[in-house]
N, C-alpha and C positions, 0 to 999 in steps of 0.2 A: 551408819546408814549404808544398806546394800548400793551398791552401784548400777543402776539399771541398765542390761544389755539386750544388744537385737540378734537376732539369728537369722543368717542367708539358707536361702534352698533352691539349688541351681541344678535343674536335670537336664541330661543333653543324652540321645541314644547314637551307637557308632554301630554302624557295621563292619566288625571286625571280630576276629577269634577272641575271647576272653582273654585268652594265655597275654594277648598285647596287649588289652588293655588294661588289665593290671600290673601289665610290666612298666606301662606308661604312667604309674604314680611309686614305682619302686627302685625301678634304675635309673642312675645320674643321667647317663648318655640319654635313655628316652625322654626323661625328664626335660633334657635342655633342647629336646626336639622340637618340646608345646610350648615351654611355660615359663625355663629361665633362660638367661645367657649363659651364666655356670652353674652347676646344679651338683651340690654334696649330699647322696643319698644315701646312710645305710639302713636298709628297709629290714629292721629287726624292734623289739620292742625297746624302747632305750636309744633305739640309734641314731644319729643326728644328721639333721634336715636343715640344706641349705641353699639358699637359691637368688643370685645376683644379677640384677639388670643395670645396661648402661642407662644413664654415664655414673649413677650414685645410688640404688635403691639395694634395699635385700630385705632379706626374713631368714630368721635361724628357729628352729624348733628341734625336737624330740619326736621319734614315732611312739605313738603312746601304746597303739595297739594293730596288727599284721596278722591278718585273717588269708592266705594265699586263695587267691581269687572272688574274693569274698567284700573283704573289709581291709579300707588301710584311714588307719587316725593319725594325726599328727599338731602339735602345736605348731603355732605360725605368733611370731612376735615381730611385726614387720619396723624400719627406722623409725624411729622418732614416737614410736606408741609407746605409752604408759605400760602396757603391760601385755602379756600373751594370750592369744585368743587361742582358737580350735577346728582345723579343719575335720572335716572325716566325710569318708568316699567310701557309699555301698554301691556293689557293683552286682548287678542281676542279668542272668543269659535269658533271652526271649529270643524264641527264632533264631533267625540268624543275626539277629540285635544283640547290644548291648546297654543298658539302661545304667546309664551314670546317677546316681544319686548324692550330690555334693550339698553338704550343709557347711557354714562358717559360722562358728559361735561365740558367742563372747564379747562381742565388737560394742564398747564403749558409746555414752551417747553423751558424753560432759564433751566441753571446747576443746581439749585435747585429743577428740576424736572426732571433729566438725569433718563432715562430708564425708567418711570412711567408709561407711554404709553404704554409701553411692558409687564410693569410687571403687570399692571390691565387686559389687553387683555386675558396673562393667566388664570388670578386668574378665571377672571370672567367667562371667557369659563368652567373652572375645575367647580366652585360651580355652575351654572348651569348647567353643565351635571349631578353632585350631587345631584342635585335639581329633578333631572327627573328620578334619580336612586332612591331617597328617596321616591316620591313622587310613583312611578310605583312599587318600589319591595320592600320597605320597609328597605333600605340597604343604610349605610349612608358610600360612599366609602373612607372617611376618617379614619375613623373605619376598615372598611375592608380590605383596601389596605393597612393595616399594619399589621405586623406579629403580634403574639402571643406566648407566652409562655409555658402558661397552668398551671396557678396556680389562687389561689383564695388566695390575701392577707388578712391576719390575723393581729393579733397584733402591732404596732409602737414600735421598739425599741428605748428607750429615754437614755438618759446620766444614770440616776438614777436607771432604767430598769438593762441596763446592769452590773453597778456595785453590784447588788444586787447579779445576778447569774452569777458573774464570767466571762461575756462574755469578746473574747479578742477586742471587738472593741462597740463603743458607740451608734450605729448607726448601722439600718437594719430592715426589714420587716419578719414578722415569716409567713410561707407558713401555712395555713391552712387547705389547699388540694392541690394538684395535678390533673390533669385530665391526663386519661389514655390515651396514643396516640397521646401527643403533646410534643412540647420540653422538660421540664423541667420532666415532667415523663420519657420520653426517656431519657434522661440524668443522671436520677438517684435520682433525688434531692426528697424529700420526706417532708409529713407533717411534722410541727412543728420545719425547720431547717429553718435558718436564712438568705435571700439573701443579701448579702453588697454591690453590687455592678453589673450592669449591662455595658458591654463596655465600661468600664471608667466611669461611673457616677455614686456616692455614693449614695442610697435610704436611705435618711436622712428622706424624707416626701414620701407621696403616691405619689404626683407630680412628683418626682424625677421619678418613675416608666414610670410612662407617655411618659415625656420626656424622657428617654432612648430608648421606643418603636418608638419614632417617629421618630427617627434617621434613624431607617432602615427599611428596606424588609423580606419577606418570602423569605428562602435560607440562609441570612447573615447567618455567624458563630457570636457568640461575646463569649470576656471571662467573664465568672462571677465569683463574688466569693462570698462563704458563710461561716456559720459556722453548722459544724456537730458535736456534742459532745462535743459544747465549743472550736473546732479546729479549725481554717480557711484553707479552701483550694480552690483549682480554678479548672476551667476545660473550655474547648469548647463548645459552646452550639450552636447548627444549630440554628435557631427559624422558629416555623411553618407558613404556611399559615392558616389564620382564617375561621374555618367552618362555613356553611351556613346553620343556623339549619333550620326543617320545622315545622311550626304549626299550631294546629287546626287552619281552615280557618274560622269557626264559634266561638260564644260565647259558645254555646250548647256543642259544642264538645270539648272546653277547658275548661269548667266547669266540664265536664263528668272525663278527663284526671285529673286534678287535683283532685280528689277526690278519682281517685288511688292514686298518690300520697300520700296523706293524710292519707290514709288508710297505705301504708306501713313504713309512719312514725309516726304513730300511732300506730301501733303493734309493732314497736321495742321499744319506748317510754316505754311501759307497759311491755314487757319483765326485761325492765332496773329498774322498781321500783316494779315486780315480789317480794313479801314476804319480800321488805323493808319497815319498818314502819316509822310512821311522825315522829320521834326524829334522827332516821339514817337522812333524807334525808333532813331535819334542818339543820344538824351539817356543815357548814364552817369547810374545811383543812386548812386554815388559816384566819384571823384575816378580812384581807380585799380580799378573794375570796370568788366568790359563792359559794351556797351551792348547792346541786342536784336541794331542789326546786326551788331556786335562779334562776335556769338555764330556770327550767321549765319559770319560769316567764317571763326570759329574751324573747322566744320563744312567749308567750304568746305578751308582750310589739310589737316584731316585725310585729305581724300579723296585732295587731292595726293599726299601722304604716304603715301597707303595704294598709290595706283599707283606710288612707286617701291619701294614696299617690293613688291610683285607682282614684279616686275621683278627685285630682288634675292633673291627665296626662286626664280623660275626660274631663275636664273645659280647657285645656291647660294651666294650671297653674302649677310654679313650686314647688315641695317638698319639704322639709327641712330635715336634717337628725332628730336624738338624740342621746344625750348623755348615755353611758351607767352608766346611775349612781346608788349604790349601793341601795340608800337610797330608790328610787324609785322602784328595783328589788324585795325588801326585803318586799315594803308594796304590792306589787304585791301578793305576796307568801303568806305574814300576812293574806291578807284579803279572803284565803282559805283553812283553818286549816290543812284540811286535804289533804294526797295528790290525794286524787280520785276525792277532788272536787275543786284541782289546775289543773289537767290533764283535768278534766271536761270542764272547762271554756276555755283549749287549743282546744279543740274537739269546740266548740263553737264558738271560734274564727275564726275555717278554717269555721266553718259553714257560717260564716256569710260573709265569703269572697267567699263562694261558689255561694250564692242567689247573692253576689254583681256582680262577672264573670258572672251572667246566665244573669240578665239584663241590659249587657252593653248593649246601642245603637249602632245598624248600623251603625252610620257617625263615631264611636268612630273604630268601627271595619273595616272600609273600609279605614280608616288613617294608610295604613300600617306600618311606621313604628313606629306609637306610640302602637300600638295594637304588632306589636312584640315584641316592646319593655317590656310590659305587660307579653306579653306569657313568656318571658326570666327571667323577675325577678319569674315568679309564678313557671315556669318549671324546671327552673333548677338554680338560684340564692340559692332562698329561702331553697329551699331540699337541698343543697350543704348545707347552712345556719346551718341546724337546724342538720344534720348527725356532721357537725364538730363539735357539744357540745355534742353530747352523751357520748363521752368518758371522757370528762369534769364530765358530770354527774356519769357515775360510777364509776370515781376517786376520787367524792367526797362521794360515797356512803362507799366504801372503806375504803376510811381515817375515816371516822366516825367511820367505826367498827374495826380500829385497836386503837383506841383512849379508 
């Protein structure tokens, strides 16, 4: 006996160029914009479709059929189903519209498939309306529609970590910065103290973070707990609603803005090695920490890193992080004796990331929300980035001169 199945029909229209919107059911990177957390696309006939959400779900499939700008079909076999169903996405220009046409086929109606129906109807309606929220405003409402805190994590507390300085617990994320006006500044909680703990979930890893945010809403209260002074304590913490930053709408005008930036962490940069010479700013306060120019380097390494990551969000390709490793910091710093012409080479670095912003392409810049994404790390990541080591640096300038 045939198995009786139901078929979904989910339309949703985006205003956006076609060229994006079928880029947004073909390549990984757009893919994991709307719709996954990791997203394995290769968008040819035959080619394999994969797509992971925290903390345990997926769907692996096959593109059965790649129509460019037209048609794209694919199986979807998601956990724990009996067997492979079928999406398929026709996609129509009207105007300056785009007309999604999304059907899901296949979908089981024995107890093996209790509720499926129901629960892909949502799903699929939410990540298309996301789809036309990403694609129109640049604004991924997964992301948005969850609160925030307002910190920028720093450090991984490890078992070894905490035995060294005494901590009372093994495990914990060291706050880096705060931002002013959102929870954890309202709260109290301050650079370089330690969170253990968000509404009952331990931050063993940065994931833990995550998942703790995704639990709730803007408004929640939860209790956290940290360590201040080596002390643990808790308290209540509202969490906020996540701001809508704006930015330069051109390349020009975000090249122009950065370059303020740059400028004023360039001038505080040279206040901090003001009338210290290259054996002060040499010296490591300990064995295996940077040293001042160490830092510098480190700063120097990230920019790099940030122009190929430029480079890879315009190809739609994904990034990689790196390792901060010592060895590599050190020949950074080695291979410019001095420090006017380590600082030099940091001046150099924004330079070339300045010519890089000036001639992004249009399509790169009309991809709202890869191009915000861009403004975000350049605007305000990065400078958060490079303020949180200054004091790094004149701690180790310091320690050198009491040595």
């Amino acid at each position: 006996m045939t198995e009786k199945t139901q078929t979904l029909e989910i339309n949703q229209t985006v205003k956006a160029p076609l060229s994006q919107v079928y880029r947004a059911f073909t390549n990984d990177v757009a893919l994991e914009s709307w719709l996954g957390d990791t997203v394995e696309a290769d968008a040819k006939d035959g080619g394999r479709f994969y797509v992971w959400w925290e903390p345990a779900s997926y769907t692996s499939g096959v593109y059965k059929e790649v129509k460019k700008k037209k048609l794209v079909s694919f199986t979807w076999h998601g956990s724990g189903e009996p067997h492979p169903t079928e999406v398929k996405v026709l996609l129509a220009k009207n105007n300056n519209e785009v007309l999604i046409a999304l059907t899901h086929s296949g979908i089981g109606t024995g107890k093996d498939w209790d509720g499926k129906s129901e629960y892909y109807q949502e799903k699929w309606e939410a990540a298309l309306q996301n789809l036309k929220s990403v694609l129109e405003k640049g604004i991924d409402k997964r992301v948005f529609d969850r609160p925030m805190t307002g910190v920028y994590l720093g450090e991984l507390i490890t078992p070894e970590l905490a035995k060294m300085r005494g901590l009372p617990e093994n495990f914990g994320i060291v706050l880096s910065e705060t931002v002013e006006g959102l929870a954890a500044a309202n709260a109290g909680l301050k650079k370089d103290e330690i969170i253990l703990s968000i509404g009952g979930i331990d931050l063993r890893t940065y994931r833990d973070y995550s998942s703790a945010m995704r639990k709730h809403k803007a408004g929640d209260v939860v209790e956290v707990l940290y360590v201040r002074d080596n002390e643990k304590h808790s308290f209540q913490m509202e969490l906020s609603a996540r701001p809508i930053n704006k930015y330069p709408p051109t390349a020009k005008e975000l090249t122009d803005k950065l370059r303020k930036v740059y400028a004023e962490l360039d001038k505080e940069i040279a206040e901090i090695f003001n009338g210290v010479s290259d054996e002060e700013a040499a010296q490591r306060p300990e064995p295996e920490e940077w040293s001042a120019r160490e830092t510098v380097a480190h700063l120097i390494i990230t920019e790099r890193w940030s122009q190929l990551n430029l480079t890879n969000q315009v190809a739609s390709k994904r990034s990689g992080g790196y390792y901060n490793d010592l060895i590599v910091h050190a020949a950074v710093a080695n291979a410019y004796p001095t420090n006017a012409e380590l600082i030099n080479e940091l001046k150099r670095s924004e330079e070339v990331m300045l010519h890089a912003v000036e001639a992004l392409p249009a399509d790169f810049v009309s991809r709202k929300r890869d191009y915000h994404i861009l403004a975000e790390l350049l605007l305000f990541d990065l400078p958060h980035h490079s303020k949180s080591h200054f004091d790094q640096m004149r701690n180790g300038i310091e320690a050198a001169r009491r040595q």
